[in-house]
PDB file of N, CA, C and O in Angstrom, chain B, residues numbered from 101:
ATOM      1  N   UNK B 101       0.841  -1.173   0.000  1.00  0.00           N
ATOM      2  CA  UNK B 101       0.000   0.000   0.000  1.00  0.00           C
ATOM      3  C   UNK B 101       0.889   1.240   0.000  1.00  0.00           C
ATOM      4  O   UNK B 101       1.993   1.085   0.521  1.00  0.00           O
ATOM      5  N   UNK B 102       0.618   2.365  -0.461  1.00  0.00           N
ATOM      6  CA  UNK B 102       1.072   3.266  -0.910  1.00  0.00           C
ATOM      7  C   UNK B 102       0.847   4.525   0.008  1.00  0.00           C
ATOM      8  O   UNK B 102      -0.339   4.851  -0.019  1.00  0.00           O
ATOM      9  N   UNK B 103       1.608   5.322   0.800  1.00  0.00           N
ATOM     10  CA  UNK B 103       1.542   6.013   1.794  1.00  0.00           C
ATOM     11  C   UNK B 103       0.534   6.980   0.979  1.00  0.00           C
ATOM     12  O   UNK B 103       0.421   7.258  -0.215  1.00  0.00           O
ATOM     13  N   UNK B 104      -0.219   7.411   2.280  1.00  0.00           N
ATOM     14  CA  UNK B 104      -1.253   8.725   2.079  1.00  0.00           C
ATOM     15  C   UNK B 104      -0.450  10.104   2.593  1.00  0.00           C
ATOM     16  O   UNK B 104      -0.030  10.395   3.713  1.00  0.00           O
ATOM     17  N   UNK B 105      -0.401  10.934   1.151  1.00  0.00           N
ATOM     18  CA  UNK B 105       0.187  11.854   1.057  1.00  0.00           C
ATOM     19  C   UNK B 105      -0.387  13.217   2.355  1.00  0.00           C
ATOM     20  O   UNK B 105      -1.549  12.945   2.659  1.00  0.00           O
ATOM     21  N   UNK B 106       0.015  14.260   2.978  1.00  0.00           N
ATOM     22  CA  UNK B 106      -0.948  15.324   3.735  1.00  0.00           C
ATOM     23  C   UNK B 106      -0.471  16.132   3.241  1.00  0.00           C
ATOM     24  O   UNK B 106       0.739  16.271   3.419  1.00  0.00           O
ATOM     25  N   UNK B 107      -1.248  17.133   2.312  1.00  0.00           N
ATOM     26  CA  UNK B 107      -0.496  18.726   2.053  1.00  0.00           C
ATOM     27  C   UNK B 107      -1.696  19.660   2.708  1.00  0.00           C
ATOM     28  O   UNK B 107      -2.917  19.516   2.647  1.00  0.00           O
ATOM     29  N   UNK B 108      -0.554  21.092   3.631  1.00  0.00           N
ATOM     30  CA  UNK B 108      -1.392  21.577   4.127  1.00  0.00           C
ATOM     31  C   UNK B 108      -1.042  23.125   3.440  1.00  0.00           C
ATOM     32  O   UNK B 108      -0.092  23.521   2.765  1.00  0.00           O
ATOM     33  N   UNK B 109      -1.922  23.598   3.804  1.00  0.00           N
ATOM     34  CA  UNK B 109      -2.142  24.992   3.263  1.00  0.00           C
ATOM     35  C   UNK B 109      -2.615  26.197   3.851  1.00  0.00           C
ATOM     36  O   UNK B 109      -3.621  26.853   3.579  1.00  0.00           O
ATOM     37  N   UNK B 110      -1.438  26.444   4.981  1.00  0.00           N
ATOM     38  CA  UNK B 110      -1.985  27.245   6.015  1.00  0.00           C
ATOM     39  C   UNK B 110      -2.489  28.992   5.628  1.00  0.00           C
ATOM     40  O   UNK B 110      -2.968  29.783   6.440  1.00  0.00           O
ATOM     41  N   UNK B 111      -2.271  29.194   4.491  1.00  0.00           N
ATOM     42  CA  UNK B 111      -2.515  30.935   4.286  1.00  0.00           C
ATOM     43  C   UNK B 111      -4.079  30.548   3.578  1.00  0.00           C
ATOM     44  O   UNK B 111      -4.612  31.377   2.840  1.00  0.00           O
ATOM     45  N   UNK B 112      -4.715  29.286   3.860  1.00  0.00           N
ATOM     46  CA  UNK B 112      -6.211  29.476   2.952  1.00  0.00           C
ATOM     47  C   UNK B 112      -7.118  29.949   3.693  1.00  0.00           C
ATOM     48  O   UNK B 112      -6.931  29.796   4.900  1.00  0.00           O
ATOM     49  N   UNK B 113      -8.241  30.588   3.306  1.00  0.00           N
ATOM     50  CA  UNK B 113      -9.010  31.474   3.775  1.00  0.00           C
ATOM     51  C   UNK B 113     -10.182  30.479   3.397  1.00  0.00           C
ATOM     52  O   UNK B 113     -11.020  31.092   2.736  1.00  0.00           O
ATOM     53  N   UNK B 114     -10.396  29.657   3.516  1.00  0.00           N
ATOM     54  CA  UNK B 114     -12.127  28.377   3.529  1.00  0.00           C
ATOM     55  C   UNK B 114     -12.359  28.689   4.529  1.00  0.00           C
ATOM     56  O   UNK B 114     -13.480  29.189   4.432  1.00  0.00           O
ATOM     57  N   UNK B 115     -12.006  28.756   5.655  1.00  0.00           N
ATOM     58  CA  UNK B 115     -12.908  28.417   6.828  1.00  0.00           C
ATOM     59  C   UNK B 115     -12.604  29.857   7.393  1.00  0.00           C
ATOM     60  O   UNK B 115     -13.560  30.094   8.131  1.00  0.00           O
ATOM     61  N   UNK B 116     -11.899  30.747   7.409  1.00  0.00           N
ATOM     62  CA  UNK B 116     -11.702  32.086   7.741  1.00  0.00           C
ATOM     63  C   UNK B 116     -10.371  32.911   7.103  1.00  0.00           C
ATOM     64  O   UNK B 116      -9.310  32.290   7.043  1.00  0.00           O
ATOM     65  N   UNK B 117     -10.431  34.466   6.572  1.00  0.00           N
ATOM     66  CA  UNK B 117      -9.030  34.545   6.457  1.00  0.00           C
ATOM     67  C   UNK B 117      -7.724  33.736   7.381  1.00  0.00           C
ATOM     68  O   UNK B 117      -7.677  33.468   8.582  1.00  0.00           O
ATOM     69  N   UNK B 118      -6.785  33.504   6.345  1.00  0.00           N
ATOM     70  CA  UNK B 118      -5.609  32.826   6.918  1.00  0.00           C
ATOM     71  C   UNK B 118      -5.819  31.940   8.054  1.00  0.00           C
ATOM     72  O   UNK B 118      -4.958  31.687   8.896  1.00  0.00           O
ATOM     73  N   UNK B 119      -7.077  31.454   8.035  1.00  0.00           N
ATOM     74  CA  UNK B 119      -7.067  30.003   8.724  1.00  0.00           C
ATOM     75  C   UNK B 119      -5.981  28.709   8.530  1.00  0.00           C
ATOM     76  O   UNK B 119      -5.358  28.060   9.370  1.00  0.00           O
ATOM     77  N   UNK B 120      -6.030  28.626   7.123  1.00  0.00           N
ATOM     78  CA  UNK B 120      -5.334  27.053   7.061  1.00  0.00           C
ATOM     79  C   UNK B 120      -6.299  25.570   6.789  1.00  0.00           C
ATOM     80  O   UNK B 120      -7.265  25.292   7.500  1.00  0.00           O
ATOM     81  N   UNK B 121      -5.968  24.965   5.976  1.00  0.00           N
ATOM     82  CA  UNK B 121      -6.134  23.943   5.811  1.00  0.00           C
ATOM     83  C   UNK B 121      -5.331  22.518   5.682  1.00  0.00           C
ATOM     84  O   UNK B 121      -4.139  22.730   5.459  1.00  0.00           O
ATOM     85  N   UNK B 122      -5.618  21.292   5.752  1.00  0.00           N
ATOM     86  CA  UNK B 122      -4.612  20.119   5.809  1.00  0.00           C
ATOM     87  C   UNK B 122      -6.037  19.244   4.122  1.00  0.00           C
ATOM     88  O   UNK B 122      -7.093  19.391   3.506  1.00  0.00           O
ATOM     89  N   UNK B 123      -5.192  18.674   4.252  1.00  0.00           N
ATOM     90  CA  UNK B 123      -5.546  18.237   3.208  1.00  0.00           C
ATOM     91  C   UNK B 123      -5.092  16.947   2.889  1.00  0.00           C
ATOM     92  O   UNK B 123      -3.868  17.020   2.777  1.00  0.00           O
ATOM     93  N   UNK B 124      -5.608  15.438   2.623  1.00  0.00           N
ATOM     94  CA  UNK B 124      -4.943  14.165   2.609  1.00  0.00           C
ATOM     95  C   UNK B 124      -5.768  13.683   1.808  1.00  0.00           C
ATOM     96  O   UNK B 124      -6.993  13.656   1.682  1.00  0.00           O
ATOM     97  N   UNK B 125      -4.364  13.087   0.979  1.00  0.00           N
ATOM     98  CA  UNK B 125      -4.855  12.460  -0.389  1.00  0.00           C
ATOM     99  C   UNK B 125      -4.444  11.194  -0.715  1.00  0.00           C
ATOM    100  O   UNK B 125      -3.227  11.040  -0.809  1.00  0.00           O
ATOM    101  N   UNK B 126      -5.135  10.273  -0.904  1.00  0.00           N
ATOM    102  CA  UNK B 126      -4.768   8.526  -1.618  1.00  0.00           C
ATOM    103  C   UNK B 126      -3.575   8.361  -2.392  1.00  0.00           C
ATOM    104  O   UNK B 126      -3.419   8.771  -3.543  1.00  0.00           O
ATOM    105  N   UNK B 127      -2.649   7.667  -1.617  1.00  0.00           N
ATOM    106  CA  UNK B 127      -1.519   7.283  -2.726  1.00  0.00           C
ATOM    107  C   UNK B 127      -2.049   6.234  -3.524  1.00  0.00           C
ATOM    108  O   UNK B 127      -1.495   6.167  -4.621  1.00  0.00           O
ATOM    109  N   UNK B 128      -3.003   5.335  -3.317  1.00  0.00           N
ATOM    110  CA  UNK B 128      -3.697   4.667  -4.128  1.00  0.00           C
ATOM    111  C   UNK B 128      -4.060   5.393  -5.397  1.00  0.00           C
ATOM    112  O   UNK B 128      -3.362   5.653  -6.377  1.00  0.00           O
ATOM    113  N   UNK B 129      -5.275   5.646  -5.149  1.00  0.00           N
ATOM    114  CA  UNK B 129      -5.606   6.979  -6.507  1.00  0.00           C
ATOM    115  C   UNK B 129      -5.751   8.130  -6.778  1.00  0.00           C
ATOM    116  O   UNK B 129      -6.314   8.601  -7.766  1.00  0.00           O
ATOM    117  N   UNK B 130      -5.124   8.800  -5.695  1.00  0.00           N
ATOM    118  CA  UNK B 130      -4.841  10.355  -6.073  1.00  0.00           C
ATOM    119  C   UNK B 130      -6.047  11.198  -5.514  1.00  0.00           C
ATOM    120  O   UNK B 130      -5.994  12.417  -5.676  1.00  0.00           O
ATOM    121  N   UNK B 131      -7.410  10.502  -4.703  1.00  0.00           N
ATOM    122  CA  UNK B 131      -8.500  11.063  -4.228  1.00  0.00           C
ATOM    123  C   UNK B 131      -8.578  12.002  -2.954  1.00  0.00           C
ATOM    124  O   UNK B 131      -7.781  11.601  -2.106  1.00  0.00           O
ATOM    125  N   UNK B 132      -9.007  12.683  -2.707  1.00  0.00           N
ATOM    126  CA  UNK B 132      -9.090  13.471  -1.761  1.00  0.00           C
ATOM    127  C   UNK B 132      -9.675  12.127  -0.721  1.00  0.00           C
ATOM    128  O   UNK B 132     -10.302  11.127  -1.070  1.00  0.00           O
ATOM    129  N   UNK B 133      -9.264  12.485   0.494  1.00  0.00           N
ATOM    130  CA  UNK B 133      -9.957  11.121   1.365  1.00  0.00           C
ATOM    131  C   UNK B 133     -10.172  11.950   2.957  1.00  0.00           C
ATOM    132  O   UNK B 133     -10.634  11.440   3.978  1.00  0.00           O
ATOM    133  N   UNK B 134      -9.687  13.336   2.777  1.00  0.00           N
ATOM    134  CA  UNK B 134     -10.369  14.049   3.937  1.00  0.00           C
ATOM    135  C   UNK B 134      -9.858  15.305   3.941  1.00  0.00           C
ATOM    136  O   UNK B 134      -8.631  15.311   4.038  1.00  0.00           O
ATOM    137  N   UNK B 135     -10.408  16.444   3.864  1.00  0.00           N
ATOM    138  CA  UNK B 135      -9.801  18.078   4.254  1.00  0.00           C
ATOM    139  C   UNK B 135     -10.264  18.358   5.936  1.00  0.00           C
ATOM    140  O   UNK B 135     -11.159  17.774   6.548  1.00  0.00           O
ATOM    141  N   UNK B 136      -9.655  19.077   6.274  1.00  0.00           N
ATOM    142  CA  UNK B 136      -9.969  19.314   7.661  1.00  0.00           C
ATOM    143  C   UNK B 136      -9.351  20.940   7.278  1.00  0.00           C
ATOM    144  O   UNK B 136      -8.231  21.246   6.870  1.00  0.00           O
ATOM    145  N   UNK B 137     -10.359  21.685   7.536  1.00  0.00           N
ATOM    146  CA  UNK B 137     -10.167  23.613   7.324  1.00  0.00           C
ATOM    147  C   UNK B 137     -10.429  23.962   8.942  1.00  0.00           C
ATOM    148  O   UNK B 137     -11.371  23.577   9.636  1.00  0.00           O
ATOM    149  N   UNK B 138      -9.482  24.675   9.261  1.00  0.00           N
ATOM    150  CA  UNK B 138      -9.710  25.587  10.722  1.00  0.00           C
ATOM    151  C   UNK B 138     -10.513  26.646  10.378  1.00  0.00           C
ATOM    152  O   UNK B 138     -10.501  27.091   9.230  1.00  0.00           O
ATOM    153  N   UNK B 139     -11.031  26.985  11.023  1.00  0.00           N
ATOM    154  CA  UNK B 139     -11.979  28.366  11.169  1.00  0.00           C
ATOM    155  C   UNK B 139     -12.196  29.900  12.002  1.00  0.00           C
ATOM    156  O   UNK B 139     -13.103  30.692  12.258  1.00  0.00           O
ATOM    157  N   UNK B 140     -10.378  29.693  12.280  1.00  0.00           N
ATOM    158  CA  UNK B 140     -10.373  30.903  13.451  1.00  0.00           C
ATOM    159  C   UNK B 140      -8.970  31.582  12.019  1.00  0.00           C
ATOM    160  O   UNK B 140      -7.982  31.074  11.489  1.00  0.00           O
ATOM    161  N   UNK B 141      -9.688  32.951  11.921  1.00  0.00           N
ATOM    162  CA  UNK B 141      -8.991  33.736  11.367  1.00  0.00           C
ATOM    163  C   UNK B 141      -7.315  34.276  11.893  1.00  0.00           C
ATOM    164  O   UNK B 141      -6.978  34.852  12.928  1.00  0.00           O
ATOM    165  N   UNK B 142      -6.612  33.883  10.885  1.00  0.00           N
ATOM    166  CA  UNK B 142      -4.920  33.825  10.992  1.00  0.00           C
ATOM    167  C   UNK B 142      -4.671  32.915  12.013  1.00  0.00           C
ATOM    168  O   UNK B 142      -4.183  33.450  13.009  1.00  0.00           O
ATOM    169  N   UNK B 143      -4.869  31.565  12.102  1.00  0.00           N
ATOM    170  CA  UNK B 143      -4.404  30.548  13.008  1.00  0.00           C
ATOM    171  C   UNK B 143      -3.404  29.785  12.330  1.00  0.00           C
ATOM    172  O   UNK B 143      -2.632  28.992  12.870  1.00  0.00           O
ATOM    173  N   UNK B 144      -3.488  30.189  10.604  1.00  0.00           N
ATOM    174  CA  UNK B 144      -2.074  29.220   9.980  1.00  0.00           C
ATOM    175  C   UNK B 144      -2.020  28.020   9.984  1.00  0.00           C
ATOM    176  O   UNK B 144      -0.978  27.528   9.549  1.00  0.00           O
ATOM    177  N   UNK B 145      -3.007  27.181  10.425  1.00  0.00           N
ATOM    178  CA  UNK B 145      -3.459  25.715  10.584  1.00  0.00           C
ATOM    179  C   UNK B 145      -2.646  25.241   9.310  1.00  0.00           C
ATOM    180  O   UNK B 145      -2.571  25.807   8.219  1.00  0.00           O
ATOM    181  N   UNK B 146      -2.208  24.364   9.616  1.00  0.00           N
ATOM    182  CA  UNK B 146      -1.204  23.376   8.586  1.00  0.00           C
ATOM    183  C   UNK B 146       0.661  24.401   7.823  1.00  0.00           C
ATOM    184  O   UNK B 146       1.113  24.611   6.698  1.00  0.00           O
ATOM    185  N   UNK B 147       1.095  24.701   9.185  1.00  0.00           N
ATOM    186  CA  UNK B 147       2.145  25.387   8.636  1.00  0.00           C
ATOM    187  C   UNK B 147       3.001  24.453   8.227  1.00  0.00           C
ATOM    188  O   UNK B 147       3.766  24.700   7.295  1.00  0.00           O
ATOM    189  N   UNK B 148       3.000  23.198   8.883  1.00  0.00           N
ATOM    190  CA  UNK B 148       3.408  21.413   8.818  1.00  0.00           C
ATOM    191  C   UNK B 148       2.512  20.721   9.012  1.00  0.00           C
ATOM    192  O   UNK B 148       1.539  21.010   9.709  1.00  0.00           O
ATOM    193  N   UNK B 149       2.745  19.399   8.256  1.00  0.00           N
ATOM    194  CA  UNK B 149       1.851  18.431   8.232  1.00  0.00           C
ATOM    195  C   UNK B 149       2.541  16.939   8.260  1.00  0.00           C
ATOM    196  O   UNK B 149       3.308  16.728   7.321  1.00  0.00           O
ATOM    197  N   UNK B 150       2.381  15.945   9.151  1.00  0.00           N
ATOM    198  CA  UNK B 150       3.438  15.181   8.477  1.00  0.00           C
ATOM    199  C   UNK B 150       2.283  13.861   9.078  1.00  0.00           C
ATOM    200  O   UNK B 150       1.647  13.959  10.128  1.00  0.00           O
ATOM    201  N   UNK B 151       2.228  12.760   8.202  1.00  0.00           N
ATOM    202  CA  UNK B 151       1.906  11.696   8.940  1.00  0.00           C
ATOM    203  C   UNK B 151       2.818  10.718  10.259  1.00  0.00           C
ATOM    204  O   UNK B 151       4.046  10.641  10.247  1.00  0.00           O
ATOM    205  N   UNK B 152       2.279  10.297  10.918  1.00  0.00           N
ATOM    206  CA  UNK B 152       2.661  10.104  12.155  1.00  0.00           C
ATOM    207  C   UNK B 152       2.902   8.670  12.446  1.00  0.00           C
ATOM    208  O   UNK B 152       3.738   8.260  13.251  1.00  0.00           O
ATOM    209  N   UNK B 153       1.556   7.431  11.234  1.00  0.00           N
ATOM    210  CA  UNK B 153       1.834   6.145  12.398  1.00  0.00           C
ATOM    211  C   UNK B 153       0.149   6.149  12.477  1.00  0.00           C
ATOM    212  O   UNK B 153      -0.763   6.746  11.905  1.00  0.00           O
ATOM    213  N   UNK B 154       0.277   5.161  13.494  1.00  0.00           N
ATOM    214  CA  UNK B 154      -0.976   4.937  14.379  1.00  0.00           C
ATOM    215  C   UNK B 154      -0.638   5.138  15.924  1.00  0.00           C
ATOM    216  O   UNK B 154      -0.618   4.192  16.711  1.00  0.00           O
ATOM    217  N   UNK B 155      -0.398   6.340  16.253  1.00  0.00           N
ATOM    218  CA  UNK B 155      -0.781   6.355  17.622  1.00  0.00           C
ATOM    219  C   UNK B 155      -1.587   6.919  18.716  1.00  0.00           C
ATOM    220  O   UNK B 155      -1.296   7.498  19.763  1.00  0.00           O
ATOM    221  N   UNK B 156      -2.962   6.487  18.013  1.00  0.00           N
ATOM    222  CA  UNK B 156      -3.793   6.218  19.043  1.00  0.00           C
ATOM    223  C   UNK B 156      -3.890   4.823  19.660  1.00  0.00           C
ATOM    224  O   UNK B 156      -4.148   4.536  20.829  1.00  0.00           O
ATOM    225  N   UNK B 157      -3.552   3.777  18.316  1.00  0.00           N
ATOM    226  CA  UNK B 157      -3.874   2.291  18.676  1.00  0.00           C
ATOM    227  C   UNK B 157      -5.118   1.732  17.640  1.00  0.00           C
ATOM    228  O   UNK B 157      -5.299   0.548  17.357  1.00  0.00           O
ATOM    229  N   UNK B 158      -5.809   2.720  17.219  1.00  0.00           N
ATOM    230  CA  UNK B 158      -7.102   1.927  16.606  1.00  0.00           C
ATOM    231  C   UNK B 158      -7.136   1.425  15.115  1.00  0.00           C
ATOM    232  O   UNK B 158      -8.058   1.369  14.302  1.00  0.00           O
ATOM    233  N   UNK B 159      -5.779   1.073  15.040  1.00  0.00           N
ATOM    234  CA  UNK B 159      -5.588   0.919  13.251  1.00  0.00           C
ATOM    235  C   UNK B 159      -5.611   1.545  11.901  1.00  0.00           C
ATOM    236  O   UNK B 159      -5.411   0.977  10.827  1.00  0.00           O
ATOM    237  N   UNK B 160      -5.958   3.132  12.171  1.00  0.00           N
ATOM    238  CA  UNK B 160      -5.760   3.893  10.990  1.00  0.00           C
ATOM    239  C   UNK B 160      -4.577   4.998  11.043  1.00  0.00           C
ATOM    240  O   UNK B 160      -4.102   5.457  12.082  1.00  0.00           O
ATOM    241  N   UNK B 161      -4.240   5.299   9.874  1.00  0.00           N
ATOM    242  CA  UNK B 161      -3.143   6.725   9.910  1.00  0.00           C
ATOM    243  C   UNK B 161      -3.794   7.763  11.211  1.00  0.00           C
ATOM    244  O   UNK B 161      -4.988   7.776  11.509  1.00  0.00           O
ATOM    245  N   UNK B 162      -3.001   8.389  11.714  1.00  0.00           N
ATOM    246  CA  UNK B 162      -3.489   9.781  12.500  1.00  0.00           C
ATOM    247  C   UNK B 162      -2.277  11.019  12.063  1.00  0.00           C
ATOM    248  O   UNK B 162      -1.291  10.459  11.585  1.00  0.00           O
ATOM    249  N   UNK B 163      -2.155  12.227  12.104  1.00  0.00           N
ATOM    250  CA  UNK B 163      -1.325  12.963  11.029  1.00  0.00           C
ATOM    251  C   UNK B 163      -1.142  13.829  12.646  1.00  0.00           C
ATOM    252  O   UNK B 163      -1.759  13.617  13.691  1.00  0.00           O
ATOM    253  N   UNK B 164       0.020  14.917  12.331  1.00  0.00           N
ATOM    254  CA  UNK B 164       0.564  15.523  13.149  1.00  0.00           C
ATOM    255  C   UNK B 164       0.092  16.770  12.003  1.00  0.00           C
ATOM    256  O   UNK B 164       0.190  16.469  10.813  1.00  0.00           O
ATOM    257  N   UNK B 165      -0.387  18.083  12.345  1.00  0.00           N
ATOM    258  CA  UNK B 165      -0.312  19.390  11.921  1.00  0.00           C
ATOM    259  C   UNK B 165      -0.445  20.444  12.817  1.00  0.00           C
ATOM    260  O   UNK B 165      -1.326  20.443  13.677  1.00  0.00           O
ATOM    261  N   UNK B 166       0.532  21.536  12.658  1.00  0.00           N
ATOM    262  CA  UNK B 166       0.747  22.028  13.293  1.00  0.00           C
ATOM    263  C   UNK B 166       0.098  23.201  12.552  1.00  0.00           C
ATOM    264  O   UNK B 166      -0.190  23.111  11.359  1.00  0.00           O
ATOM    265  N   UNK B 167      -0.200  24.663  13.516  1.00  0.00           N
ATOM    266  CA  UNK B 167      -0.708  26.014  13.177  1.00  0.00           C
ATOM    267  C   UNK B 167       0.274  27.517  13.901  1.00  0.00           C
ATOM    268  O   UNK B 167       0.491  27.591  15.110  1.00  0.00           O
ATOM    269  N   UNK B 168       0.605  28.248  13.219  1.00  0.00           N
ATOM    270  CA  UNK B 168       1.574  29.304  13.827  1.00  0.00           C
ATOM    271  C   UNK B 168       1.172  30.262  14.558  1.00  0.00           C
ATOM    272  O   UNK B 168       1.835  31.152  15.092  1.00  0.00           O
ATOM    273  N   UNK B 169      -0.234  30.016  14.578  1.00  0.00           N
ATOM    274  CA  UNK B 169      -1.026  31.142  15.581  1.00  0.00           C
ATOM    275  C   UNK B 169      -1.145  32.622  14.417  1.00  0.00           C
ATOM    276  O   UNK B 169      -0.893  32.547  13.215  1.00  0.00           O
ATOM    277  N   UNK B 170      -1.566  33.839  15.111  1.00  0.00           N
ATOM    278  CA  UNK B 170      -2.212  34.953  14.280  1.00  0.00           C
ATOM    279  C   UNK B 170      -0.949  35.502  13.904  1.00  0.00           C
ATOM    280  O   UNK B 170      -1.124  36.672  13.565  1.00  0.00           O
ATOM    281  N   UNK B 171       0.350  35.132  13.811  1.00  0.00           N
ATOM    282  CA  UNK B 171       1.578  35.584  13.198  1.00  0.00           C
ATOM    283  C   UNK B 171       2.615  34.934  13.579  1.00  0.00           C
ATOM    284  O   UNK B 171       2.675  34.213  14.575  1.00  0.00           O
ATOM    285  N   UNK B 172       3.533  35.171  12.760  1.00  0.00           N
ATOM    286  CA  UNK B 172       5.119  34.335  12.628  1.00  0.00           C
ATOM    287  C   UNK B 172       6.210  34.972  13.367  1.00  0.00           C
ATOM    288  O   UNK B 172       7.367  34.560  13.458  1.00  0.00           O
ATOM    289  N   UNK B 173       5.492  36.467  14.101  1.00  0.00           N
ATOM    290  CA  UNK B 173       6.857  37.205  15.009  1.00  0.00           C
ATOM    291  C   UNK B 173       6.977  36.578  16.525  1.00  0.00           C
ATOM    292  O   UNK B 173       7.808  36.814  17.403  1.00  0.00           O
ATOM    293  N   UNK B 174       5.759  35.626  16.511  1.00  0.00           N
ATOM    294  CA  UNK B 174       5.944  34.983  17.995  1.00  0.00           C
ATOM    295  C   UNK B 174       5.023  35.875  19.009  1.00  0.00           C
ATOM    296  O   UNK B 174       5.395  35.917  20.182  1.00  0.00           O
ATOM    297  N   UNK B 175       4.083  36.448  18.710  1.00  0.00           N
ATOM    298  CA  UNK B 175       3.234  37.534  19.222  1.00  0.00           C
ATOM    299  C   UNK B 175       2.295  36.648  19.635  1.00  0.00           C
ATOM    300  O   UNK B 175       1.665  36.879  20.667  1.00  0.00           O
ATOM    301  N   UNK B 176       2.086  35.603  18.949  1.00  0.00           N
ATOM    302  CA  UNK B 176       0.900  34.621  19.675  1.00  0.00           C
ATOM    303  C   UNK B 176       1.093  33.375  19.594  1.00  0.00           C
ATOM    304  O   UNK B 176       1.586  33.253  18.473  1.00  0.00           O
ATOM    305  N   UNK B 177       1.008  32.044  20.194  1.00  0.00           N
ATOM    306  CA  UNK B 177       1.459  30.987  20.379  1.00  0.00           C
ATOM    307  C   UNK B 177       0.722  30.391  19.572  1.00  0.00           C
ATOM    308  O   UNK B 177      -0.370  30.831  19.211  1.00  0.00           O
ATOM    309  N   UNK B 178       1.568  28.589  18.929  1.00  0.00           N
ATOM    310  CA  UNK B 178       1.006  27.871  17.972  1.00  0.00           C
ATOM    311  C   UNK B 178       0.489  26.866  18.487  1.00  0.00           C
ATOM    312  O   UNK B 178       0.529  26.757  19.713  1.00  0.00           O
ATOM    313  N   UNK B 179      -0.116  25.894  17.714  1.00  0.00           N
ATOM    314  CA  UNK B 179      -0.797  25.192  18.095  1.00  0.00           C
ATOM    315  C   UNK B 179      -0.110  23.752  17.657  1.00  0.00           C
ATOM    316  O   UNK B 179       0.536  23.732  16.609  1.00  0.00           O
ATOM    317  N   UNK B 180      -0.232  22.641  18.385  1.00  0.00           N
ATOM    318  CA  UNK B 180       0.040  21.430  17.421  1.00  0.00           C
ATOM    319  C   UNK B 180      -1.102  20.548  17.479  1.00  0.00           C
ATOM    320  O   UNK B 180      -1.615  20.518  18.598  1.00  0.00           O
ATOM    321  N   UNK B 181      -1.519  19.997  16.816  1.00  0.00           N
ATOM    322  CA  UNK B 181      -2.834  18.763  16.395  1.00  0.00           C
ATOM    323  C   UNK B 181      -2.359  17.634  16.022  1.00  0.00           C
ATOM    324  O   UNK B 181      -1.499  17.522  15.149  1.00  0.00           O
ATOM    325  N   UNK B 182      -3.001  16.456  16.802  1.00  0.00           N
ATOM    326  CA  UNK B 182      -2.928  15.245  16.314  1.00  0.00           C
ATOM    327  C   UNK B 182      -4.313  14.788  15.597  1.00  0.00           C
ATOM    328  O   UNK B 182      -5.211  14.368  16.326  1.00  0.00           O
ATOM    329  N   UNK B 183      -4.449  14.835  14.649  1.00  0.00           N
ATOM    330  CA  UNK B 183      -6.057  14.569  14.014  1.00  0.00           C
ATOM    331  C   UNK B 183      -5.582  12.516  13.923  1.00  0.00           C
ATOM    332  O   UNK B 183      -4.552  11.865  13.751  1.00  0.00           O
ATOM    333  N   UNK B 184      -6.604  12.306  14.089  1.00  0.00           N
ATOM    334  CA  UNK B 184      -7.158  10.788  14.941  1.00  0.00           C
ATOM    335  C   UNK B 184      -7.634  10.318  13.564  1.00  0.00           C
ATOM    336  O   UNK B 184      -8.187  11.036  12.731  1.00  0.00           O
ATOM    337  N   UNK B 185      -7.291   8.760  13.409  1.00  0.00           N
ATOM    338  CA  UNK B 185      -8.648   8.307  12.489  1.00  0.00           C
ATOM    339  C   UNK B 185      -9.165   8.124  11.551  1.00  0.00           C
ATOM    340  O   UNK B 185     -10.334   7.810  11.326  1.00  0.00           O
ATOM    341  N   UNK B 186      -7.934   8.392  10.600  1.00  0.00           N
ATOM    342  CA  UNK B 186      -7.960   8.734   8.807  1.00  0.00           C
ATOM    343  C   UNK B 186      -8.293   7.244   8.443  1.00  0.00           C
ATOM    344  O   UNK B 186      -7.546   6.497   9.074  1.00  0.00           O
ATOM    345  N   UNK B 187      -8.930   6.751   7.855  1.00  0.00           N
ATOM    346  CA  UNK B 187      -9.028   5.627   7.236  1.00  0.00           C
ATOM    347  C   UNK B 187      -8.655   5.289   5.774  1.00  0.00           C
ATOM    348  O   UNK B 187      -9.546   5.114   4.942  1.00  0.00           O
ATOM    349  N   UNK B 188      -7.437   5.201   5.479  1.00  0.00           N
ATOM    350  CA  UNK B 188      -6.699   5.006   4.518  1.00  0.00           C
ATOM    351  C   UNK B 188      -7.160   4.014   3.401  1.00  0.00           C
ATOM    352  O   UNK B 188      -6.772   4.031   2.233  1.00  0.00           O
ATOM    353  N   UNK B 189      -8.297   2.911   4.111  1.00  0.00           N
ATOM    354  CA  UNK B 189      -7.772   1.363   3.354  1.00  0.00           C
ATOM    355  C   UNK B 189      -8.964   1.492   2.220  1.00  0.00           C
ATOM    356  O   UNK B 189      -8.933   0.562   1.414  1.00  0.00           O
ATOM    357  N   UNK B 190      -9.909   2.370   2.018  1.00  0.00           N
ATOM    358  CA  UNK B 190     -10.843   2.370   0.816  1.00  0.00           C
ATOM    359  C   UNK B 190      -9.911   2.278  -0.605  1.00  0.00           C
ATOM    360  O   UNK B 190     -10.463   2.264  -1.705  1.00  0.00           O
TER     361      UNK B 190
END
């Protein structure tokens, strides 16, 4: 099986200006298989994205993404996310 790619896209404005988005796609066939968009304006959600493993335990990918907060001078603290649960095997 073919690793599931995560590209994130933290300057997108879907869910609010400069929210951020993650984005994971099928190395199988190239399908979108889940977006996850933040919704708090300039949170930078997905400044990194990296898959992780399974560690929760329950048998699917879970991804590490991180967010830089409302700026990059360090004026406000970031965030890191473990999103849970991706089910890869369709």
């Amino acid at each position: 099986m073919l690793a599931d790619p995560n590209v994130a896209a933290y300057t997108s404005g879907e869910g609010a200006p400069g929210a951020g988005k993650a984005v994971v796609i099928s190395g199988k066939d190239g399908s979108v298989l889940r977006t996850i968009t933040h919704t708090v304006a300039g949170e930078n959600f997905g400044v990194d994205a990296l898959g992780i493993g399974d560690v929760t335990g329950d048998g699917l990918t879970d991804f590490f993404v991180t967010a830089a907060g409302i700026s990059f001078t360090g004026a406000a603290p970031g965030t890191a996310y473990v999103v849970a649960g991706l089910d890869h095997r369709r």
